[in-house]
Structure formats: structure tokens, C-alpha cells
C-alpha positions as CSV (number, residue, x, y, z in Angstrom):
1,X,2.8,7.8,12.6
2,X,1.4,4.5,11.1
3,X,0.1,4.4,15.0
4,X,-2.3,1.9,16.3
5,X,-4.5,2.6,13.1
6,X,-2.5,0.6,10.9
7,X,-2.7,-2.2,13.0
8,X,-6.8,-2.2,12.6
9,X,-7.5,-3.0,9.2
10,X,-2.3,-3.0,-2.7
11,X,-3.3,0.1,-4.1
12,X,-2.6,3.0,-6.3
13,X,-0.2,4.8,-6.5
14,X,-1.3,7.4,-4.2
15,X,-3.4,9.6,-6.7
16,X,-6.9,10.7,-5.8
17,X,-9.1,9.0,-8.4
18,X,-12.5,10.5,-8.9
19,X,-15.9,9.2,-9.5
20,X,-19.9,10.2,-9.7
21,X,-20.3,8.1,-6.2
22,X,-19.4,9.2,-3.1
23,X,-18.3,6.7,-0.3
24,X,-21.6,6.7,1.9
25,X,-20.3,5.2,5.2
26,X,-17.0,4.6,6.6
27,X,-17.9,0.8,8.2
28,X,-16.0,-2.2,10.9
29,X,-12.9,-2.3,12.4
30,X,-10.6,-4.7,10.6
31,X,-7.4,-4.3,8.5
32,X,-5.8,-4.0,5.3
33,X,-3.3,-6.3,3.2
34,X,0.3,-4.3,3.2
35,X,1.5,-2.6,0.4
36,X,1.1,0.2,-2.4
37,X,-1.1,-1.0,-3.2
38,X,-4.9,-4.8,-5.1
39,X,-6.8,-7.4,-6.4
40,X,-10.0,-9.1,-8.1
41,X,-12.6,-11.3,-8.3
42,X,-16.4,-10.5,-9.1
43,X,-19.8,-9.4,-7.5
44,X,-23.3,-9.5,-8.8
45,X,-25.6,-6.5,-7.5
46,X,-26.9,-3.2,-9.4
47,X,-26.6,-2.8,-12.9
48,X,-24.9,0.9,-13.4
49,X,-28.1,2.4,-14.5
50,X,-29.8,0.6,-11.1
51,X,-27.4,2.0,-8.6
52,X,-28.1,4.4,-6.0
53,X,-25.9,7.9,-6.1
54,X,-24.1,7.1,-3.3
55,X,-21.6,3.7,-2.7
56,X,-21.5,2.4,0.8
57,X,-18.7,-0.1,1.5
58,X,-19.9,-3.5,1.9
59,X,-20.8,-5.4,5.1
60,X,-19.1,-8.7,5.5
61,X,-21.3,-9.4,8.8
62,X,-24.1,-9.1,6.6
63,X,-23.4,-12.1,4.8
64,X,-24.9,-15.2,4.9
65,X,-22.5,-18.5,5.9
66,X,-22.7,-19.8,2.2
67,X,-19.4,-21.7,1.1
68,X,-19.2,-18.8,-1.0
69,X,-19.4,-16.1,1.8
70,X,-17.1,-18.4,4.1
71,X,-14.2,-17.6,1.6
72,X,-15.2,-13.8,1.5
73,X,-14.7,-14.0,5.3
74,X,-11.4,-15.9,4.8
75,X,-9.9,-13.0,3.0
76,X,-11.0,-10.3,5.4
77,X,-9.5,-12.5,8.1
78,X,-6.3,-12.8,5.9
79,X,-6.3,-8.6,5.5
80,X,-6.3,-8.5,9.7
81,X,-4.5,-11.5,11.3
82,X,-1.7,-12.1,8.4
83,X,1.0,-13.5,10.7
84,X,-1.3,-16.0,12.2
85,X,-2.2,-17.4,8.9
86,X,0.7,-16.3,6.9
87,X,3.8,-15.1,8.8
88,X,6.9,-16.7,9.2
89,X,6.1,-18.2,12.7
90,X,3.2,-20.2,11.4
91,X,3.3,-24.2,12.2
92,X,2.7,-24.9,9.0
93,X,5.5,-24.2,7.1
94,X,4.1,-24.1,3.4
95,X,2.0,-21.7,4.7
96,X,4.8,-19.0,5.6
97,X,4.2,-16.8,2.8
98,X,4.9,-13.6,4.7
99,X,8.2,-12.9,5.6
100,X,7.7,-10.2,8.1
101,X,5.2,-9.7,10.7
102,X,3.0,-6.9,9.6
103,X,-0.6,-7.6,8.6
104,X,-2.0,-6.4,5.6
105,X,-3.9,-3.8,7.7
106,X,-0.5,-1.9,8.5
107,X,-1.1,0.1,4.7
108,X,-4.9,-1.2,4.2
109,X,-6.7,0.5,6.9
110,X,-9.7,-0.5,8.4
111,X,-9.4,-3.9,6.9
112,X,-8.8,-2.2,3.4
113,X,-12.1,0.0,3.8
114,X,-10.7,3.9,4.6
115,X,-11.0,6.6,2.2
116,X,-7.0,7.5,1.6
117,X,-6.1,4.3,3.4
118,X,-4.5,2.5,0.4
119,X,-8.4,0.7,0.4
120,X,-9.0,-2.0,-1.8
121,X,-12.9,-1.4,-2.8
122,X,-13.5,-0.6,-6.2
123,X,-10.5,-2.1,-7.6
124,X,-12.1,-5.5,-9.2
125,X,-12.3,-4.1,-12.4
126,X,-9.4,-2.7,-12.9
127,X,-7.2,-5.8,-13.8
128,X,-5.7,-7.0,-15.7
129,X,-3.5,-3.9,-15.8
130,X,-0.6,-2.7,-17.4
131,X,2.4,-2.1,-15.1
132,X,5.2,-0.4,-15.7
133,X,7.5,-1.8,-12.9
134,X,6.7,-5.8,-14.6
135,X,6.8,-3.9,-18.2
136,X,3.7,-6.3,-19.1
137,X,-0.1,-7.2,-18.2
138,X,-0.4,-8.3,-14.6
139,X,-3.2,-10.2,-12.7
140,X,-5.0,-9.3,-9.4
141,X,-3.4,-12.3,-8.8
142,X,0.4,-11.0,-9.6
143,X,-0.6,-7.7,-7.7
144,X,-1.3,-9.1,-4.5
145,X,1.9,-11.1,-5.2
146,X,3.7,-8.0,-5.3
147,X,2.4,-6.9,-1.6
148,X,3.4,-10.4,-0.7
149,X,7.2,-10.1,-2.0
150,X,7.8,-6.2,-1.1
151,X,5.6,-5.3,1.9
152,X,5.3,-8.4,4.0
153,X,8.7,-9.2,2.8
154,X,8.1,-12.6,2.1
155,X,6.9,-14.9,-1.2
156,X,5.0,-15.5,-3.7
157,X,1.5,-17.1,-3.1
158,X,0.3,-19.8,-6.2
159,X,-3.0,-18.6,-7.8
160,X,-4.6,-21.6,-6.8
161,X,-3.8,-21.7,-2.9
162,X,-6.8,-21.2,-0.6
163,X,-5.5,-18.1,0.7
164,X,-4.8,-16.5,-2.6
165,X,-8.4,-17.4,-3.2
166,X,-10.2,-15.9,-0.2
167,X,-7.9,-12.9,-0.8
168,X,-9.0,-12.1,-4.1
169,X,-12.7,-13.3,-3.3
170,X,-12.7,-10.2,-0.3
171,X,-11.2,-7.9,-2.5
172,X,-13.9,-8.6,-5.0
173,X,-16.8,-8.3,-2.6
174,X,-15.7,-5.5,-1.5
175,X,-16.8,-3.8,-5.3
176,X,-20.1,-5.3,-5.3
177,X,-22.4,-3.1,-7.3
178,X,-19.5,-0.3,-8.7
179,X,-19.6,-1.7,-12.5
180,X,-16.6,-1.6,-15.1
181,X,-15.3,1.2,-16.0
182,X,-16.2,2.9,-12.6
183,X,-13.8,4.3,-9.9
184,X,-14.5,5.3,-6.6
185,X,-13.3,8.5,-4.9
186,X,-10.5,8.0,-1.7
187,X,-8.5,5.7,-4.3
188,X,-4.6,5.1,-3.0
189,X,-3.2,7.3,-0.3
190,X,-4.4,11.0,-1.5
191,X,-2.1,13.7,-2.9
192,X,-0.8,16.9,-1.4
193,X,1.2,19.4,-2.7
194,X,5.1,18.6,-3.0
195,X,7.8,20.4,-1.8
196,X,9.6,22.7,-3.8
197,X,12.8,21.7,-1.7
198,X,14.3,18.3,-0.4
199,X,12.5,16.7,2.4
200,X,14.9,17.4,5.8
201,X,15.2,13.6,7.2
202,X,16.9,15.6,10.2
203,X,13.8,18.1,10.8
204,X,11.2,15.4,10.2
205,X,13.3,13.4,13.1
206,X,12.1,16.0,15.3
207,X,8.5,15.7,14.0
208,X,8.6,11.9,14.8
209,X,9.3,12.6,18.2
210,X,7.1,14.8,18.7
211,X,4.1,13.0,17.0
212,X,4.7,9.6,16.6
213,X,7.4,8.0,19.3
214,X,4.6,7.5,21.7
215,X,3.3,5.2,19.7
216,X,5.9,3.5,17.6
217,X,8.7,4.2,20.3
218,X,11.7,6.0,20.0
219,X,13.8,2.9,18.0
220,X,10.8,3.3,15.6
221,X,10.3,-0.6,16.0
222,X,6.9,-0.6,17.3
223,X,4.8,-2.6,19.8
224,X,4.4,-6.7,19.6
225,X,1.1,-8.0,20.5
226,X,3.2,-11.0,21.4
227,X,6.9,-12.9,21.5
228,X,9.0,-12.9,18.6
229,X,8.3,-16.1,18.6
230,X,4.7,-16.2,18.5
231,X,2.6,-14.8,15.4
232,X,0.0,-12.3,17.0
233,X,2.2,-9.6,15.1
234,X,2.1,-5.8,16.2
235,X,-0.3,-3.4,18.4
236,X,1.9,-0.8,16.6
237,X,3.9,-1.9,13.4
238,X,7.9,-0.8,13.0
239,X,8.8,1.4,10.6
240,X,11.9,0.3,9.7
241,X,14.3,-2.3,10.6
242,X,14.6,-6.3,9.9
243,X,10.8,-7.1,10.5
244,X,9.5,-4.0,8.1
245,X,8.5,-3.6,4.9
246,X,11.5,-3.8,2.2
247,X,13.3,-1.5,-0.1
248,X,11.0,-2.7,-3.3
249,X,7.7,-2.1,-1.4
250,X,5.2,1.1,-2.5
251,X,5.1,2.6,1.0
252,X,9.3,3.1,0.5
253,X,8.3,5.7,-1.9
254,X,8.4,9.3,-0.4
255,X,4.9,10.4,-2.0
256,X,3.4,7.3,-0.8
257,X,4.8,7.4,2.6
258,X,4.2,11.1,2.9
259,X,0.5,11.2,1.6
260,X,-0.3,8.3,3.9
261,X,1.1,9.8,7.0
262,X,-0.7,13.2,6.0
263,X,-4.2,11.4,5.7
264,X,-3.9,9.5,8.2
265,X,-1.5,9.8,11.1
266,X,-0.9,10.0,14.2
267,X,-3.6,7.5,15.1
268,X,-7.3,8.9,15.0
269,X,-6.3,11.5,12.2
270,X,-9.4,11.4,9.4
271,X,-8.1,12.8,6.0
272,X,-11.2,15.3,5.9
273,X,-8.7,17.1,9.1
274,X,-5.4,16.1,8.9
275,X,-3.0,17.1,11.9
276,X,0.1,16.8,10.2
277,X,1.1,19.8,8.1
278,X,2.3,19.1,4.5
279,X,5.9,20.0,5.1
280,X,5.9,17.8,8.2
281,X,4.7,14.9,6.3
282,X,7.4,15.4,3.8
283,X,9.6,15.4,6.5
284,X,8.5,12.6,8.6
285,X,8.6,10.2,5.6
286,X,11.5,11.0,4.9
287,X,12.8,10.5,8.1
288,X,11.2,6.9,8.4
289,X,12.7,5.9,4.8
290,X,16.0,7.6,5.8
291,X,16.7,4.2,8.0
292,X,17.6,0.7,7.0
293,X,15.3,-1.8,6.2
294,X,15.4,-5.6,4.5
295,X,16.2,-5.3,0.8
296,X,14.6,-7.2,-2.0
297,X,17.2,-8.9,-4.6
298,X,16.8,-8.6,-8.1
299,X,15.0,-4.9,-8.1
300,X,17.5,-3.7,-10.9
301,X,14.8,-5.5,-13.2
302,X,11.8,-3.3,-12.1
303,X,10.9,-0.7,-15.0
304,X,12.4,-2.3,-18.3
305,X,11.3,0.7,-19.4
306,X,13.2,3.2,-16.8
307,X,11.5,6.6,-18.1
308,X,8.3,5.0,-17.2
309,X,10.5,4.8,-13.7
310,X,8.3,7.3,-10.8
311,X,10.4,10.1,-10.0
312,X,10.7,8.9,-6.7
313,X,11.4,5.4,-6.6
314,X,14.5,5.0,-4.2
315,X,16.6,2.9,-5.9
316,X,18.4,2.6,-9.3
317,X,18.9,2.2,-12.1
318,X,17.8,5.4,-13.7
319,X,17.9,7.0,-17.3
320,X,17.8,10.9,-16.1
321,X,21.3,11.1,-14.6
322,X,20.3,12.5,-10.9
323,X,21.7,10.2,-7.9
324,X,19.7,7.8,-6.0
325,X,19.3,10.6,-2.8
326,X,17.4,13.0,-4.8
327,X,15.2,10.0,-6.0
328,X,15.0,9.2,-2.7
329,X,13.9,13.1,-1.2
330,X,13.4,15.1,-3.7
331,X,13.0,17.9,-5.0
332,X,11.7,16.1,-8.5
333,X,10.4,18.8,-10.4
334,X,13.7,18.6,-11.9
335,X,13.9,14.9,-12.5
336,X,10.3,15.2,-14.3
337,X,11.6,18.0,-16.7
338,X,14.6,15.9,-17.4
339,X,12.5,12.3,-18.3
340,X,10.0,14.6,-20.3
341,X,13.1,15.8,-22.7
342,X,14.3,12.7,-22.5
343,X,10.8,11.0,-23.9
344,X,10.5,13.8,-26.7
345,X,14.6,13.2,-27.9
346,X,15.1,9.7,-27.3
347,X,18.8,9.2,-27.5
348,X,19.5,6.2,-29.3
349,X,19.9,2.8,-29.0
350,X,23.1,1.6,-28.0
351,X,25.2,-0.3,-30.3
352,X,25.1,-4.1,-30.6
């Protein structure tokens, strides 16, 4: 499934987002940052009317050692080899920010750089955002948080700190030259056609073993590069279980899950071919969510708003009155008609 790729390299929410460019080159092994997904800074290059038709990631090896360029590099290093500079083993304990031992790369593939690979290029720009899960404005800043607290299970990182600095300052450089206003195509994790019926946690356990046990073994707990207590991470991240992503994270959402595995798993898969079917991806997600995993306190306050709520979001509270398994697996066509009647009649506002 998330196979050895994951494990060489934010985001949106899985939807395809179009643009005039086209990614030119698919570049470097490296990893991603862990996730659903983002973050800012600033590049000079082009102006909009000066750049080429086609977008090529950029080249961190290109780079000259600048102070400037040195921080880039930081962040790229950050993306691939978080629990050596972040993870709970680390010697320095103020540094522990992540609580799990995934690296960024896990969701961010190719050290955040594939098409359909929850990437993070193009994504300068587009904060500060509204999000519906804060109900308010957030930062770059807030939104790498959020990977911080719900995918690498850990804690929040102050604006100021070094790391939180070379992050952003990578995720910048990698929008040199695409201008405001301006979104690149292979945005999030893609998006397939859902099922029309629940996905089968039992049939998509058969899927697993067939596709993706040989890499992420049978307990689904993957492969350490090292000893638990060392901080060289995975070979092949787990699934599930204590040192996995949590409840709250965007990857515990079946159309995130499902999209990603479809895109880009087993190991090797390219999104232009996947090998996956549709149905099996369904499936296969919603096998891997079906198992336990650490849960994050407090997520009753996500959504103030809870028919902005996805359809899919596997945990409560909700406003459309269906339980927290077909949330969780579908199908949501009917949970969609429901929050659309629901935002045309309002009901109201209960008494004070």
C-alpha cells in the first residue's frame, strides 16, 4: 500500500486542481511532510506573462550554499528525515515535535514533489486560507501545525523555531515562478469515482494481502530502518497502530486514503497507470482505517460550523443525523443530499 514509496519523499483535500501549466518533469528522490495536506513563504523568478508553458519542479541541488539556500535545504531535509530531527527519540528534547515516527514523506511523496502525492509545490500563494475545520483564517504556519498535531501525532511547532522556518522556506521554493492566483495540476491526492455502496473493510482485507502485506507486513506495522529506540524511522511506514498517524489526521479520511492508495500504491504505481482498481482502493482504505490508531483529544471542536463538516470525516459530532460508520465508509451520497436540505432550511437556533 503506502509501500516503500512513502518512505522516499499538507495538502488538499484530495481534489484535482487544474491549471494552464503542466508539471514538466517528475525530479529527486526525497520525501514529503505527513498529512492532508501545506505551507508558504516566497520565491522571485518569472513574472506570469514571462513564464514558459510548462512548470518543472524546482531543483534543490541546483542551489547555491547561500544562508538563504542552506534553510531551503533544511526544510527538504525536514520533509525526508523527520524523526532524526523531529521525532520523539531525538536527544534534544525541545526538539521532539513529532510524536510518531513517520517522516513527512510517508503522505508527501518524493519529498513533497509527485503529481497526486499530496505535493506541496504550488501551494505558496494560497495562504492565508479559510478553513472550515478551525472555522477562521489560518497561516501556512497553522497548516503545517496541523500535520504536526494529526499526522506525525505530535505538537505544535512556534512560528519562529528554525525548523518551522526551513519548512516553510522549502515549501516556498518549491513555487518559484507559479504567481498568485495560479494552481498547478496533480494538486492533493486525485479523485476517482465513489462507490455507490459502502466500502467492504472485510473484502479490502483480502486486497491488502494480496497487494500490500509484502511490504507493510501482515500486522500492517511496517518495516523500521532502525530500533525503537533509535530515530532512523521506517523503510515501510505502519498503517495503523500506536506509532501511526491519528484519528484527526487527513489521510484517516476514506477519500483521502482511497485516492492516495489508487494513485499511487503498491510501491512503483504512477497515477498515469494505476494498478489498483477503484473498488479495491475503496476497499483497501477502508480496511486500513477500519483498525485502531492513537486518537487526538479535543477533535469535538473541529468544524464549528458542522455542515461545512466533509461527508466523510470519521468522527462526530455531526448535524445530518447518520452514525459515525457510514461517515466513516460510506455510501455518502445520502449524507450530501441530507447537509444540502439542511443548508437551504436551516432549522433554528436553539433556545438560550
Amino acid at each position: 500500500m503506502f509501500g516503500t514509496a512513502l518512505t522516499d519523499a499538507a495538502s488538499i483535500d484530495g481534489e484535482i486542481m487544474t491549471s494552464r501549466f503542466v508539471i514538466g518533469a517528475r525530479l529527486v528522490s526525497g520525501i514529503g511532510l505527513a498529512a492532508a495536506w501545506a505551507l508558504l513563504a516566497y520565491a522571485g523568478g518569472a513574472s506570469a506573462q514571462q513564464r514558459p508553458s510548462d512548470w518543472i519542479v524546482p531543483d534543490v541541488t541546483t542551489l547555491s550554499d547561500s544562508p538563504a539556500n542552506q534553510l531551503i535545504r533544511k526544510g527538504r531535509e525536514l520533509v525526508v528525515a523527520t524523526p532524526s530531527l523531529i521525532g520523539p527519540n531525538v536527544g534534544d528534547a525541545s526538539k521532539r515535535f513529532a510524536g510518531n515516527n513517520l517522516s513527512c514523506s510517508n503522505c508527501h511523496l518524493s519529498a513533497g514533489t509527485r503529481k497526486f502525492g499530496l505535493p506541496l509545490f504550488g501551494l505558496a500563494h494560497l495562504f492565508p486560507q479559510y478553513s472550515a475545520r478551525k472555522g477562521g483564517e489560518i497561516t501556512i504556519e497553522d497548516r503545517v501545525n496541523s500535520c504536526m498535531t494529526r499526522s506525525l501525532n505530535g505538537r505544535e511547532m512556534p512560528d519562529t523555531a528554525p525548523e518551522m522556518r526551513a519548512l516553510v522556506a522549502y515549501i516556498d521554493f518549491l513555487s518559484t515562478n507559479v504567481a498568485k492566483g495560479e494552481t498547478l495540476p496533480g494538486l492533493g491526492a486525485g479523485s476517482m469515482p465513489e462507490l455507490a455502496r459502502a466500502a467492504d473493510p472485510a473484502r479490502g482485507s483480502v486486497i491488502f494481502g494480496n497487494s500490500c502485506a509484502a511490504c507493510h507486513g501482515t500486522d500492517g506495522l511496517g518495516v523500521r530502518r532502525s530500533l525503537p529506540t533509535t530515530d532512523l524511522g521506517y523503510m515501510v511506514p505502519p498503517l495503523w497502530g500506536a506509532d501511526s498517524f491519528n484519528n484527526g489526521a487527513g489521510m484517516g479520511r476514506l477519500s483521502v486514503a482511497a485516492n492516495f492508495i489508487h494513485f499511487n500504491m503498491p510501491h512503483g504505481t504512477d497515477y498515469s497507470s494505476p494498478r489498483l482498481s477503484v473498488e479495491d482502493a475503496w476497499d483497501v482504505a477502508a480496511f486500513m482505517l477500519s483498525h485502531e490508531r492513537p486518537v487526538k483529544p479535543g477533535l469535538e471542536r473541529d468544524f464549528p460550523d458542522l455542515l461545512l463538516k466533509p461527508v466523510e470525516t470519521p468522527y462526530g459530532p455531526y448535524a445530518d443525523g447518520f452514525g459515525v460508520d457510514q461517515h466513516r465508509y460510506g455510501p455518502f451520497g445520502p449524507i450530501r443530499q441530507e447537509i444540502d436540505r439542511l443548508k437551504q432550511n436551516p432549522p433554528p437556533p436553539a433556545p438560550r
